[in-house]
Wavefront OBJ file of the C-alpha trace (Angstrom):
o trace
v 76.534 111.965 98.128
v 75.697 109.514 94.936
v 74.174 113.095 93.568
v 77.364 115.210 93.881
v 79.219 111.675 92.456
v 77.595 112.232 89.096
v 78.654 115.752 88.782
v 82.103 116.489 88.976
v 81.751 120.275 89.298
v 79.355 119.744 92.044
v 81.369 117.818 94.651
v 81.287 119.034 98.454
v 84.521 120.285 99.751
v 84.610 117.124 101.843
v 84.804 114.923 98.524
v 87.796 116.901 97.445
v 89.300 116.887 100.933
v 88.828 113.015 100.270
v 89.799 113.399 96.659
v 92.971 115.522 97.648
v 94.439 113.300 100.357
v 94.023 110.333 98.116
v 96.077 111.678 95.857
v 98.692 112.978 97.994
v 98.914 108.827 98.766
v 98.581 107.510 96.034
v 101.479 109.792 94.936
v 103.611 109.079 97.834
v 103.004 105.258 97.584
v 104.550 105.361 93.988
v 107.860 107.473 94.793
v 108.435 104.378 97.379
v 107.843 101.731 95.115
v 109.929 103.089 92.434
v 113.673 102.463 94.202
v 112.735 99.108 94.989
v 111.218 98.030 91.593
v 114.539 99.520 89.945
v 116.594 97.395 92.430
v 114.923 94.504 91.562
v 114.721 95.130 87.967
v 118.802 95.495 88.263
v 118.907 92.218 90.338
v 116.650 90.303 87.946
v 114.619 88.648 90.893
v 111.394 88.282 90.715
v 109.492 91.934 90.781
v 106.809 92.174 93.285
v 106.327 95.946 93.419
v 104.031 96.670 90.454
v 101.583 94.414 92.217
v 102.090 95.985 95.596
v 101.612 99.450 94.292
v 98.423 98.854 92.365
v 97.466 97.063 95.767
v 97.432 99.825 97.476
v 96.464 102.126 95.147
v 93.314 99.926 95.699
v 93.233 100.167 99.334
v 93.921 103.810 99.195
v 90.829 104.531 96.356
v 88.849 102.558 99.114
v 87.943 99.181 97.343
v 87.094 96.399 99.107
v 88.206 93.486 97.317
v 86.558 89.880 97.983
v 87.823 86.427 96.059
v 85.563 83.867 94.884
v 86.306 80.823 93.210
v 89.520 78.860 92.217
v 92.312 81.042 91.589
v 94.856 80.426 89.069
v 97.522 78.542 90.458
v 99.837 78.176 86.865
v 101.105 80.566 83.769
v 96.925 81.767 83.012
v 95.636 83.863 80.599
v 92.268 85.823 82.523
v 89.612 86.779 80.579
v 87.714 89.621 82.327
v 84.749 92.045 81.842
v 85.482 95.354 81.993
v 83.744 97.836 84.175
v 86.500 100.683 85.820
v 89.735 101.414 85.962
v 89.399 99.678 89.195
v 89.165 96.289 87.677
v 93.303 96.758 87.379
v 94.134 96.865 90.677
v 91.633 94.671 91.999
v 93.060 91.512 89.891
v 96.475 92.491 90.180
v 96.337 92.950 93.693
v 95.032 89.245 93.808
v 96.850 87.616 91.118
v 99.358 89.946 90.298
v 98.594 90.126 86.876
v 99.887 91.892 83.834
v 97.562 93.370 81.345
v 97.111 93.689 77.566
v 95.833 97.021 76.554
v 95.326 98.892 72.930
v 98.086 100.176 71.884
v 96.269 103.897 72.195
v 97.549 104.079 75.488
v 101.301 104.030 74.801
v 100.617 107.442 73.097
v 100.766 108.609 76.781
v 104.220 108.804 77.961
v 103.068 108.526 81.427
v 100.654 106.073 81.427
v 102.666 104.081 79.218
v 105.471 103.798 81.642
v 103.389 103.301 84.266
v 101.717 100.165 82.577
v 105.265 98.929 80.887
v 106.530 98.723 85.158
v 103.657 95.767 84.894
v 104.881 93.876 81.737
v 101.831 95.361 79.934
v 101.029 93.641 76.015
v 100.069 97.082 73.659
v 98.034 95.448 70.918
v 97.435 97.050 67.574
v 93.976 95.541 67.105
v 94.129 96.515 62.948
v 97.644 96.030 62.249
v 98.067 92.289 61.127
v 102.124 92.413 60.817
v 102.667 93.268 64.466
v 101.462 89.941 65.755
v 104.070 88.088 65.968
v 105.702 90.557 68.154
v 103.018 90.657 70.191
v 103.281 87.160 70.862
v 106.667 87.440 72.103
v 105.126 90.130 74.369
v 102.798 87.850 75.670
v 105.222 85.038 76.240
v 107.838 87.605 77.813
v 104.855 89.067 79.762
v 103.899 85.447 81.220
v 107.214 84.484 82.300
v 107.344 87.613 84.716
v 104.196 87.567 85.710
v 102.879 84.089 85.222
v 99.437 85.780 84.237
v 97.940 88.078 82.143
v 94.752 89.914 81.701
v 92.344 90.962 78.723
v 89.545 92.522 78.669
v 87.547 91.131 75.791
v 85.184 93.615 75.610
v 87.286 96.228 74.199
v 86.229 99.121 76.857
v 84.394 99.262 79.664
v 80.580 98.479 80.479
v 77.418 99.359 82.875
v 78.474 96.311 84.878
v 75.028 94.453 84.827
v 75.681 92.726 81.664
v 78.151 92.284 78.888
v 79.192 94.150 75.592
v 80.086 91.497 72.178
v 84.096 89.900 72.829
v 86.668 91.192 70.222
v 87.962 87.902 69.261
v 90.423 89.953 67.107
v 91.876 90.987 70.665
v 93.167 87.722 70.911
v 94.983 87.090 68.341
v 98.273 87.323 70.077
v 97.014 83.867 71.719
v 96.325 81.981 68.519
v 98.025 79.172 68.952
v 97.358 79.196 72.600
v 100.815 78.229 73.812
v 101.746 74.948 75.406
v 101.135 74.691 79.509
v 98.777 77.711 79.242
v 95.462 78.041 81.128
v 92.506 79.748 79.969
v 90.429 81.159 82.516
v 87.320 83.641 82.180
v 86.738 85.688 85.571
v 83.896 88.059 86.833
v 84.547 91.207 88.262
v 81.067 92.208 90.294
v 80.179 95.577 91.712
v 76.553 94.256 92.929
v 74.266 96.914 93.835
v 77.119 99.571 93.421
v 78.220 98.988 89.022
v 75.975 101.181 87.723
v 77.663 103.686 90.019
v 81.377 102.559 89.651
v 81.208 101.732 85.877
v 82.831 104.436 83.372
v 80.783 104.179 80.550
v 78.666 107.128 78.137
v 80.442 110.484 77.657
v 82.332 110.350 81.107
v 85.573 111.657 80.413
v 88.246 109.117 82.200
v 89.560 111.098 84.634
v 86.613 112.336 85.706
v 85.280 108.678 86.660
v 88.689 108.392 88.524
v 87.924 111.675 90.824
v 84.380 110.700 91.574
v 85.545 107.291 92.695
v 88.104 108.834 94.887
v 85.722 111.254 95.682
v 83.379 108.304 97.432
v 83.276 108.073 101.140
v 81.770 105.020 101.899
v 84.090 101.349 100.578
v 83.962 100.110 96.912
v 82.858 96.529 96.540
v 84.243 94.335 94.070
v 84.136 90.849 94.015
v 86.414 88.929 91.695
v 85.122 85.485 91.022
v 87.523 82.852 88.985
v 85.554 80.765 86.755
v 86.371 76.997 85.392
v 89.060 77.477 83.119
v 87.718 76.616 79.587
v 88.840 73.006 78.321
v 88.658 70.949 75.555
v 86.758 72.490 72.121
v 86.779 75.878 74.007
v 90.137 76.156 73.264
v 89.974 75.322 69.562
v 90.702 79.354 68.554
v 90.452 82.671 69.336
v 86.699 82.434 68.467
v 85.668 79.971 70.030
v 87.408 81.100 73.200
v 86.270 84.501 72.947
v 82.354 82.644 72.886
v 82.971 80.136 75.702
v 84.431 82.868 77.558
v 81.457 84.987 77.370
v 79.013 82.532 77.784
v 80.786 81.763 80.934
v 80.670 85.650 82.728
v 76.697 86.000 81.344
v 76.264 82.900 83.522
v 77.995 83.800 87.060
v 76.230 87.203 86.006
v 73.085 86.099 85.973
v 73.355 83.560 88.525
l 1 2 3 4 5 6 7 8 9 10 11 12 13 14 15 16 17 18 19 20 21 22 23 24 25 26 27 28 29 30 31 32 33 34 35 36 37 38 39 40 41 42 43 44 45 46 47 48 49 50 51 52 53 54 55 56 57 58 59 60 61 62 63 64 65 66 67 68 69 70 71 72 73 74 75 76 77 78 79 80 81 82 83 84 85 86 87 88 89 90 91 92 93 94 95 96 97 98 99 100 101 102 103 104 105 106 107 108 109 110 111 112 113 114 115 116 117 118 119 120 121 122 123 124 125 126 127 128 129 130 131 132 133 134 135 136 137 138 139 140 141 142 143 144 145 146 147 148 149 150 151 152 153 154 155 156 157 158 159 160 161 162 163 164 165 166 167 168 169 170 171 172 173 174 175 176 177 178 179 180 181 182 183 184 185 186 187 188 189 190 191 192 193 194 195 196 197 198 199 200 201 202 203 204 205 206 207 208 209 210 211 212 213 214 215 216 217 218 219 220 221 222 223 224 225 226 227 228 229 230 231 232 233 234 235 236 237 238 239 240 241 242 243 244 245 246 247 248 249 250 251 252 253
């Protein structure tokens, strides 16, 4: 089966049986969700229906999702490495995060309605003048959500070890607002990353098929670190570096 995961064209008619019905559900799960997160929207209460749908979009892809550590319990920012899409609704389904993401993805009108439903931050990485509005993003983003993601990294990785932190990619934090914890977190595949990790020449969707396309669970554990403190904090720098430092650790440990 791991053999006919690595080549898309060569999956079993079982896998797309698999791959098929997934679909169909995942499909399904969103025209129920979308009513209620209107109604809510309308109501301004509090919105829990991006994080149930990306919940069970995990459950549906198969993902078995284990917690380790001290979740956040106030307004957080998580700093994450990056392995699959699946990373997204593995944290939100636990913390029911929002993201930040490059702004790339907004070209996609799907997608980028999709991710605006969960109060996602688009960052221009090389455009200086838009980050003030970003902040107010990130502050508008927080008080929905009370956290909010990055992935440091910039993309994704094998899953056995970490690419250099864009400290540029947190800009939008510099000054780190009042009241706001920092927290790095590690999001571990074990045995299974070098199998779940979208990395190379894979095209995107074709990592999403072959994950749907497994039949036996997806691990993922998501382990909450110490949130950084004192000097870590100083800037985006030296946050990005204690941040780091602190995923190679649990990583190696």
């Amino acid at each position: 089966m791991v053999a006919a995961l690595a080549l898309p064209r060569g999956y079993s008619l079982r896998a797309w049986l698999r791959v098929t019905l997934r679909l169909l559900a995942m499909v399904g799960l969103l025209l129920v969700c979308i009513p209620f997160y209107y109604i809510y929207r309308v109501l301004r209460i509090a919105n829990p229906w991006p994080r149930v749908f990306l919940g069970g979009i995990a459950i549906i892809a198969g993902v078995e999702i284990r917690a380790a550590g001290v979740k956040p319990t106030g307004p957080v920012f998580l700093l994450a490495n990056h392995v699959s899409w699946i990373d997204i609704p593995a944290l939100s389904f636990i913390t029911g995060t929002a993201f930040v993401g490059h702004d790339g993805l907004a070209t996609m009108p799907l997608l980028k309605w999709l991710c605006k439903m969960n109060d996602t931050v688009f960052v221009a990485r090389h455009d200086r003048a838009s980050v003030a509005e970003q902040v107010e993003q990130v502050r508008v983003a927080l008080a929905e959500t009370h956290a909010l993601t990055i992935f440091p990294e910039g993309t994704t990785s094998e899953g056995t070890g970490l690419l250099p932190f864009k400290s540029s990619l947190l800009s939008a934090f510099e000054p780190l607002p009042a009241g706001i914890a920092v927290q790095p977190v590690l999001l571990d595949y074990g045995s299974e990353a070098a199998q779940i990790a979208w990395v190379g020449e894979e095209h995107g969707l074709d990592n999403f098929l072959r994950i749907l396309a497994w039949r036996r669970p997806v691990p993922v554990t998501v382990t909450f670190l110490p949130p950084l403190s004192g000097d870590q904090l100083t800037n985006r720098k030296t946050i990005s570096a204690a941040a780091r430092d602190a995923i190679l650790r649990a990583l190696a440990g």
